[in-house]
C-alpha positions as CSV (number, residue, x, y, z in Angstrom):
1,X,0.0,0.0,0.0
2,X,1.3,3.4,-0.6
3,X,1.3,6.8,1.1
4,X,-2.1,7.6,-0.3
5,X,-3.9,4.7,1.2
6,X,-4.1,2.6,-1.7
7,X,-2.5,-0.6,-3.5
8,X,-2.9,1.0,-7.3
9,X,0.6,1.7,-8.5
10,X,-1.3,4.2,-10.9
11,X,-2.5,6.8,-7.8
12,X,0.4,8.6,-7.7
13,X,-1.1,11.8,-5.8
14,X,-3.7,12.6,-3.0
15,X,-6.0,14.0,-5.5
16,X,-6.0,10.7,-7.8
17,X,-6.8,8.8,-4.6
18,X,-10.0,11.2,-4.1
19,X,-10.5,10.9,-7.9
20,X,-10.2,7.3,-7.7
21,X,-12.3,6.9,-4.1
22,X,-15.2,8.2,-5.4
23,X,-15.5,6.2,-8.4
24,X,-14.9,3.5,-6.5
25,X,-18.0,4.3,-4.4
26,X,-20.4,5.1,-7.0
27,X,-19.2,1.7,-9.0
28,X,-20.3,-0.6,-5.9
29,X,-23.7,1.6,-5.5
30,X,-24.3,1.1,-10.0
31,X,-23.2,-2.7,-9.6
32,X,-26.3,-3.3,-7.6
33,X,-28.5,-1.5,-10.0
34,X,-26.9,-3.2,-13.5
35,X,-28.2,-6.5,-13.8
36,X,-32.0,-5.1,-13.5
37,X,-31.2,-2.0,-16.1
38,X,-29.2,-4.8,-17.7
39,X,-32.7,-7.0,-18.1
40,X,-34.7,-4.3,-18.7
41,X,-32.8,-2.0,-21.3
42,X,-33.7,0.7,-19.1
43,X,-31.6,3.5,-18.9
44,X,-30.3,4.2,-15.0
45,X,-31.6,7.6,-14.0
46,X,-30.7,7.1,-10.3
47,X,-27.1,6.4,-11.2
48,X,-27.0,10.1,-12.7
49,X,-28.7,11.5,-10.3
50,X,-26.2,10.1,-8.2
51,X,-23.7,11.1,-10.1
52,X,-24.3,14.7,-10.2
53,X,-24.6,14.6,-6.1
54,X,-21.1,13.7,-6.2
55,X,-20.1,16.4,-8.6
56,X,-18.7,13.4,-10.8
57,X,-20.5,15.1,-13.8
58,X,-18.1,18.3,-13.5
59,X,-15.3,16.0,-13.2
60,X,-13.6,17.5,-16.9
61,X,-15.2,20.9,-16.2
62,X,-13.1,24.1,-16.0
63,X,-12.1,25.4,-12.5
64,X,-12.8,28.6,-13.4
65,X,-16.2,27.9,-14.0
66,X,-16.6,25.5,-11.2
67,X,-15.5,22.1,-12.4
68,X,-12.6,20.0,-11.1
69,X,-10.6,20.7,-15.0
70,X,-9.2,16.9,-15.1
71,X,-6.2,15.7,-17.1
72,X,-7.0,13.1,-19.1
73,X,-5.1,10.9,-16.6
74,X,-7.2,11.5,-14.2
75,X,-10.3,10.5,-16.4
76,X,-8.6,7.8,-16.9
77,X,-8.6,6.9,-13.7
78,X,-12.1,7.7,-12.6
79,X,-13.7,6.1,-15.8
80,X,-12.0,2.7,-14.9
81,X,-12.9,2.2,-11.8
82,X,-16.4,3.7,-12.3
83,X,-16.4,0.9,-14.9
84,X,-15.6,-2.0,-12.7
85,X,-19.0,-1.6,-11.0
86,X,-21.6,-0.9,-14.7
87,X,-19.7,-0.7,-17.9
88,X,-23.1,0.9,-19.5
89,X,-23.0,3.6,-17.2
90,X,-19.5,4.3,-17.5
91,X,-19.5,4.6,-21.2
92,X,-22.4,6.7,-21.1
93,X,-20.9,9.2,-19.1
94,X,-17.8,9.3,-20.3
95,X,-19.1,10.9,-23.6
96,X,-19.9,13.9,-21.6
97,X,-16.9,14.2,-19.4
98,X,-15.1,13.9,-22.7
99,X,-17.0,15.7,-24.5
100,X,-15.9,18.6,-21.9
101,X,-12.5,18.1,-22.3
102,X,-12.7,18.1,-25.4
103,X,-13.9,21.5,-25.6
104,X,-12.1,22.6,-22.8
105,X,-9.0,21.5,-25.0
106,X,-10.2,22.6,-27.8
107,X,-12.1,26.1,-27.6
108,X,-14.2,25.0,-30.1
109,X,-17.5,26.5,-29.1
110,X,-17.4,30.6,-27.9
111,X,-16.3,31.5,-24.7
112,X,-19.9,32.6,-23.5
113,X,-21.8,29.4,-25.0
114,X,-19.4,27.2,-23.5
115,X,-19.4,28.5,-20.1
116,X,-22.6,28.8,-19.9
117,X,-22.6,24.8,-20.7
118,X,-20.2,24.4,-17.5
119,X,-21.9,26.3,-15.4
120,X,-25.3,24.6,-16.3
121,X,-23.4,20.8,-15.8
122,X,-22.2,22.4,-12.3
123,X,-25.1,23.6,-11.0
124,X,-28.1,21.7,-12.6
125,X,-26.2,18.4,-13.6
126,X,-26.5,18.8,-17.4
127,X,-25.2,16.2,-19.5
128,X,-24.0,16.9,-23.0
129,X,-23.1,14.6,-26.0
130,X,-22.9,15.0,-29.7
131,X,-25.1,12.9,-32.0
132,X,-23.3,12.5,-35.4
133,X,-23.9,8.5,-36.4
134,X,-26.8,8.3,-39.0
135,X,-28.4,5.0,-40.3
136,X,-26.4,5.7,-43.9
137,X,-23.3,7.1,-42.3
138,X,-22.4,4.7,-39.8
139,X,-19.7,5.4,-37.5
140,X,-18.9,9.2,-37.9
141,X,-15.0,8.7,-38.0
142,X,-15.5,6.8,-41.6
143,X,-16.3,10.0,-43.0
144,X,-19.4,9.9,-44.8
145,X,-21.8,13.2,-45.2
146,X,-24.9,13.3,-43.0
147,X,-28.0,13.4,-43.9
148,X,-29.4,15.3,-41.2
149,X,-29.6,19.1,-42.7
150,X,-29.4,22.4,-42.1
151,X,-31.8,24.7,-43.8
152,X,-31.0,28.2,-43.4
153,X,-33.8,30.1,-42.1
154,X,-34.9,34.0,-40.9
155,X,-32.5,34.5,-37.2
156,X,-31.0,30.7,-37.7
157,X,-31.3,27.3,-38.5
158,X,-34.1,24.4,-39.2
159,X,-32.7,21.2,-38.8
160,X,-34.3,17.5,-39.8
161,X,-32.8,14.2,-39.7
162,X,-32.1,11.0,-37.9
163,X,-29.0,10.5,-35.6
164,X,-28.4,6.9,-34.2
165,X,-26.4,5.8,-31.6
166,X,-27.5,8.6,-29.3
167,X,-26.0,7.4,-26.3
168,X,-27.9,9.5,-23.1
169,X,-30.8,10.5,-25.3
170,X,-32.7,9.9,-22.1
171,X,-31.7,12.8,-20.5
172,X,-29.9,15.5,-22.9
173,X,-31.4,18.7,-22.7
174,X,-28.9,20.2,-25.4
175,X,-27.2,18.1,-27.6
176,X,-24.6,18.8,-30.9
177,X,-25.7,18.0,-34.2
178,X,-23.8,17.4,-37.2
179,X,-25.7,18.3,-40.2
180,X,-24.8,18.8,-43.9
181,X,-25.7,22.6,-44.7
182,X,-27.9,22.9,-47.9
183,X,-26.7,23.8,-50.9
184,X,-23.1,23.6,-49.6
185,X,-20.1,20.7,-49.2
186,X,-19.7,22.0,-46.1
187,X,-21.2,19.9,-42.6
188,X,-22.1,22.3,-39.9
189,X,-22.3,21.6,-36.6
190,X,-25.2,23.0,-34.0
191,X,-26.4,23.3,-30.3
192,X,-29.8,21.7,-30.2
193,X,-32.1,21.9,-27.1
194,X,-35.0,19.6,-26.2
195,X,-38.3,20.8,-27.1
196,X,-40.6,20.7,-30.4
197,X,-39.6,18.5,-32.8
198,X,-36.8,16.8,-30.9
199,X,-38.1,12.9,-30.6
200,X,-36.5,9.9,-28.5
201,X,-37.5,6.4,-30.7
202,X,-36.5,4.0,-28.0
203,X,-34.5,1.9,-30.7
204,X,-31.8,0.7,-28.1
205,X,-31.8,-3.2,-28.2
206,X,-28.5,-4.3,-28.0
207,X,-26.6,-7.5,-26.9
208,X,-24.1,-5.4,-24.3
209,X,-23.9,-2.2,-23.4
210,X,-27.9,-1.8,-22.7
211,X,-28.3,0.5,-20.2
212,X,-26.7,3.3,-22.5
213,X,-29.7,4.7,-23.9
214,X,-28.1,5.2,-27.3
215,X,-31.9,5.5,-28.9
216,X,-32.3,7.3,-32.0
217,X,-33.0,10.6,-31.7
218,X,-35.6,12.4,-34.2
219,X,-35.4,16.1,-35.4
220,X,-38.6,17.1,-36.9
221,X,-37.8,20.9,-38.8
222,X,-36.0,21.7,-35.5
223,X,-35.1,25.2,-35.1
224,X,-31.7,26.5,-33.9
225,X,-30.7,30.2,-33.6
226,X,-27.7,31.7,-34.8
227,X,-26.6,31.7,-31.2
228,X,-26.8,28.0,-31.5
229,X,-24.1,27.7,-34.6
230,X,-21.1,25.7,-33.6
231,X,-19.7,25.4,-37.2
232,X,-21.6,27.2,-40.1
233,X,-21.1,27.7,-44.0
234,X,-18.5,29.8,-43.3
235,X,-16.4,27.7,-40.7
236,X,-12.9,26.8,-42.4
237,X,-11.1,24.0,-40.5
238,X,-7.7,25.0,-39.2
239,X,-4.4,23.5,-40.9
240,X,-3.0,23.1,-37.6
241,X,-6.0,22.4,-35.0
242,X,-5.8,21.8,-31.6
243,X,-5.1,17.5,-30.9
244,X,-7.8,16.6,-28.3
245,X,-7.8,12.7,-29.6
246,X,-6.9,12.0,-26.2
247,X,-10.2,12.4,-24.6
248,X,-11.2,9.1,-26.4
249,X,-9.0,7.1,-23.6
250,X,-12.6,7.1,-22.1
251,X,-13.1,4.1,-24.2
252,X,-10.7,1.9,-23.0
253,X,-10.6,3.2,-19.9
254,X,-14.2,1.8,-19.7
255,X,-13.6,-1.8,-21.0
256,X,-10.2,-2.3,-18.8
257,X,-12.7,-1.2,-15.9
258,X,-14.8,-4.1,-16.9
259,X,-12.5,-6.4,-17.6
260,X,-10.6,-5.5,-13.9
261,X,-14.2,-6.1,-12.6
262,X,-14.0,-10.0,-14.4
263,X,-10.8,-10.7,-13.2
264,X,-11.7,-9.9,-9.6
265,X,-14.9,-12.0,-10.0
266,X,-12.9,-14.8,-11.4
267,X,-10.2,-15.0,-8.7
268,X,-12.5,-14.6,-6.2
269,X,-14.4,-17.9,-7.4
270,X,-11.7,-19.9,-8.0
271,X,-10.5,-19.5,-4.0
272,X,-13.8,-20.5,-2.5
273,X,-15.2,-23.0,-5.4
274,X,-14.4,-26.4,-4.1
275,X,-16.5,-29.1,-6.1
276,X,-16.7,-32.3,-4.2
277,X,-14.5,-34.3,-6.3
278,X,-11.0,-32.3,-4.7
279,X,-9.9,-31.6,-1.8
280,X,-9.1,-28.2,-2.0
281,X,-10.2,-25.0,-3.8
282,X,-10.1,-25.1,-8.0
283,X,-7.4,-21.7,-7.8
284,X,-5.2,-24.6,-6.7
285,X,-5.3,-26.3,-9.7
286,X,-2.3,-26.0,-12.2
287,X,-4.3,-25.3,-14.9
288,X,-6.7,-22.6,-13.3
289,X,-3.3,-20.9,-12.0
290,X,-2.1,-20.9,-15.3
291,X,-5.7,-18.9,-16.8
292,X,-5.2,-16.5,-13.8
293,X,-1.4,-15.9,-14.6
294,X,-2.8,-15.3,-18.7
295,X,-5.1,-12.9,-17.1
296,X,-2.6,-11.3,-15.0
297,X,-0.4,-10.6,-18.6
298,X,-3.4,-9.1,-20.1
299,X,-4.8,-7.1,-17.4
300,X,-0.7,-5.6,-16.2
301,X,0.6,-5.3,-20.2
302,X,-2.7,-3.2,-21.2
303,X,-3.4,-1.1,-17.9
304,X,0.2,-0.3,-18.1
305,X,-0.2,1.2,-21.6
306,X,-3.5,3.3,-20.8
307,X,-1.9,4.9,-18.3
308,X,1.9,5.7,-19.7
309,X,-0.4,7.0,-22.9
310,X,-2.8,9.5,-21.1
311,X,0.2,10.7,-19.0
312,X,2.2,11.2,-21.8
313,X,0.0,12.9,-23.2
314,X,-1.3,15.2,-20.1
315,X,2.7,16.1,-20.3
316,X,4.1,15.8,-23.6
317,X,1.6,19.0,-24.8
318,X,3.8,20.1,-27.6
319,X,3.6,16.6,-28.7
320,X,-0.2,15.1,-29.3
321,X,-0.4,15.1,-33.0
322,X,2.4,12.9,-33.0
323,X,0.9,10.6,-29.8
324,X,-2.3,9.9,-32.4
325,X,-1.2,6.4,-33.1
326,X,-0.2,5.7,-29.7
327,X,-4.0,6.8,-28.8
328,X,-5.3,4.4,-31.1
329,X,-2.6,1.7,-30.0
330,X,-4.1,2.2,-26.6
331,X,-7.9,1.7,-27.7
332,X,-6.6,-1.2,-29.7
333,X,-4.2,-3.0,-26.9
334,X,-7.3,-2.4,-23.9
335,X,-9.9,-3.3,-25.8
336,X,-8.9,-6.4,-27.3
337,X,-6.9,-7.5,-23.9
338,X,-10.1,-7.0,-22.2
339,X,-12.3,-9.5,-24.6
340,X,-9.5,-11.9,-23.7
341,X,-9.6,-11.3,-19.8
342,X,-13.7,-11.7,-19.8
343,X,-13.2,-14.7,-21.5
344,X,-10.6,-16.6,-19.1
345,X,-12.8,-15.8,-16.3
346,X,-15.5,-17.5,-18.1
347,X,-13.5,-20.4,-18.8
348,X,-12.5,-20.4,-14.8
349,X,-15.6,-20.0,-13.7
350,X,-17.3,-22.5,-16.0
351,X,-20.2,-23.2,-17.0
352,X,-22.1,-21.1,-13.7
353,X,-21.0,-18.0,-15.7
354,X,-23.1,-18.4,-18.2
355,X,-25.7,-17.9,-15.1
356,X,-27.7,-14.4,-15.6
357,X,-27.5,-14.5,-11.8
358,X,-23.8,-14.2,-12.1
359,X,-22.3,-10.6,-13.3
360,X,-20.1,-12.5,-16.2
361,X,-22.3,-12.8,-18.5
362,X,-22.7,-9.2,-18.9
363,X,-19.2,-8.3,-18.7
364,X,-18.8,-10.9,-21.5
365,X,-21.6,-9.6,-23.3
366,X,-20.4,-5.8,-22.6
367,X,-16.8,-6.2,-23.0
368,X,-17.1,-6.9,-27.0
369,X,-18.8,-3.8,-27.7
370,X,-15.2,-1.8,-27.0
371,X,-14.6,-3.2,-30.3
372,X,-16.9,-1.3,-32.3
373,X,-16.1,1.9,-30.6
374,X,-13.7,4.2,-32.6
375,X,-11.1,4.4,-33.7
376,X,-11.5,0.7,-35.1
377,X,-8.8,-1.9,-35.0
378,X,-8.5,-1.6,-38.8
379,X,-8.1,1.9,-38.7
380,X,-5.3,1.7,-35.5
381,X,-3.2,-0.6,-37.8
382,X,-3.5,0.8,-41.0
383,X,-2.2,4.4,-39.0
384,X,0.7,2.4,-37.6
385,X,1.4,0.7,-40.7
386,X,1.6,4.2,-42.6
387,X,3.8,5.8,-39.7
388,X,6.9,2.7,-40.0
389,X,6.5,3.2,-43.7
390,X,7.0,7.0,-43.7
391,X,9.8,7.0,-40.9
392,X,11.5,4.3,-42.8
393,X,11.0,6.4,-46.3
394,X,12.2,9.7,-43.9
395,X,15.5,7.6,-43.0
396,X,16.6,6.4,-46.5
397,X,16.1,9.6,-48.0
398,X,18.6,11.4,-45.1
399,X,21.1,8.4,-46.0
400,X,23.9,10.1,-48.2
């Protein structure tokens, strides 16, 4: 144990421990609550309700305006142990804390719009997300155009579309939309706020992850005001903008969380199950040490990597567009180590963790959604690919 009270080798600092602490106490509190939301589909309203009593919500928020202004480390940090106890609610936040950072990073929006934002998460518990996956799109970071619109009207904006994937739909208030601006190449974004012609279709039927509330989301000839233009037709994208790809470490943050949560599980069966045909616990067993051990490479090889990547990236600041493929490396090693973590513990708990009255089968169920989340394995490797060619390329031409 260290000086801060705990065992984590990644709590380096009295304020990661109170980071860490209370994600740790509102993960016990969700794990409770998850197999029921998990049954149901239903999306956890206590748990944000909960979370905004704890102030969790303004975890990425500036201090100026009231927040807590975390690295990305420390999001790290919360979002993985907020994880261990309800991967659906951890995800589901995390767009929102990252969504923060990102515009805290970024200065995207206008100093007054975005502060009112922070001060509406601080005191009133807003959530915030942006909706950009459309039925014809899929994932936004393929690139395709939406088909959402914006339709320039008298003092703003009427928007209409369908945006899927809407992950806390449920309870956004205001929400981004990315919409192709008519008569234009260009895709605008815009602050939308519940009300007339905004529509939740409760779509959300998934095989993990389904406690999200990632509906589809309606917009019926929705009017925004100017006020409410994040990117219009005139918006020209910087040639050099700010790197905020780290705020995606939410991601993988999330799925080590759940796979951590597995592992625990697992072990914890192993040194009390004792079937009647031995004479002492299965975690005594050669073969079930030697599935912990494969965990423990997993679990210590991928944590290790989340965590040297969002702190080299909270330090190196001159250096994020370069850490890009690192970023996606991460996403890549986590998620992928975490399928194969879940799974061990399946195979060490047996056939009882296919039991819905064990938490396994939703870990194993949630755990494989990491993999659809961007950036996509295919993606990761074809950037790392590209990057050995080019150095390599770089090298030979500085030979003499």
């Amino acid at each position: 144990m260290n000086r801060f009270g705990s065992t984590d080798p990644f709590i380096r600092n009295e304020r990661e421990a109170v980071i860490a602490a209370r994600a740790d106490k509102l993960g016990a509190i969700f794990a409770e609550r998850a197999p029921q939301h998990d049954l149901e589909g239903s999306f956890p309203f206590e748990n944000f309700d909960d979370l905004k009593e704890s102030g969790y919500l303004k975890l990425t928020v500036p201090a100026a305006f009231g927040g807590e202004e975390a690295s990305v480390y420390e999001m790290v940090l919360a979002q993985e142990r907020l994880a261990r106890g309800d991967g659906s609610t951890a995800l589901a936040v995390g767009w929102h804390i990252g969504q923060i950072l990102q515009l805290r990073l970024s200065g995207a929006w206008p100093e007054p719009l975005f502060e009112r934002l922070c001060r509406d998460v601080v005191a009133e518990g807003t959530v915030i997300n942006e909706l950009a996956s459309e039925p014809a799109t899929g994932s936004p970071s393929r690139g395709g155009r939406p088909e959402t619109t914006a339709r320039r009207v008298s003092g703003g904006w009427r928007i209409a579309g369908r945006k899927t994937f809407s992950t806390l739909s449920p309870i956004l208030k205001q929400f981004v939309v990315t919409a192709g601006i008519e008569h234009s190449e260009k895709v605008g974004a815009f602050l939308v706020r519940s009300g007339p012609g905004v529509k939740v279709e409760e779509t959300w039927n998934m095989m993990g992850m389904r406690a999200t509330g990632s509906h589809d989301v309606i917009l019926e000839d929705v009017f925004v005001p100017d006020t409410g233009v994040i990117r219009g037709p005139d918006y020209e994208k910087p040639e050099f903008p700010v790197p905020t790809e780290g705020i995606l470490l939410h991601i993988p943050a999330c799925y080590m969380g759940i796979a951590y949560a597995a592992r625990n599980f697992s072990i914890d069966f192993a040194r009390r199950h004792q079937p009647n045909s031995l004479t002492v616990p299965i975690a005594e067993l050669p073969n079930v040490q030697r599935q912990i051990a494969q965990i423990e490479v997993d679990l210590l090889t991928a944590r290790s990597y989340l965590y040297q990547t969002a702190d080299r990236w909270d330090k190196e600041a001159e250096n994020r567009a370069a850490l890009k493929p690192e970023l996606g490396l991460a996403k890549y090693v986590v998620t992928n180590a975490a399928v194969r973590i879940v799974d061990q513990a399946m195979r060490i708990v047996g056939g009882l963790s296919l039991s819905r009255k064990l938490p396994l089968e939703r870990m194993y169920r949630d755990v494989r959604a990491g993999l659809h989340n961007p950036p996509m394995d295919d993606v990761v490797l074809t950037n790392l690919a590209k990057r050995a060619l080019s150095e390599a390329e770089e090298k030979e031409n500085q030979e003499p």
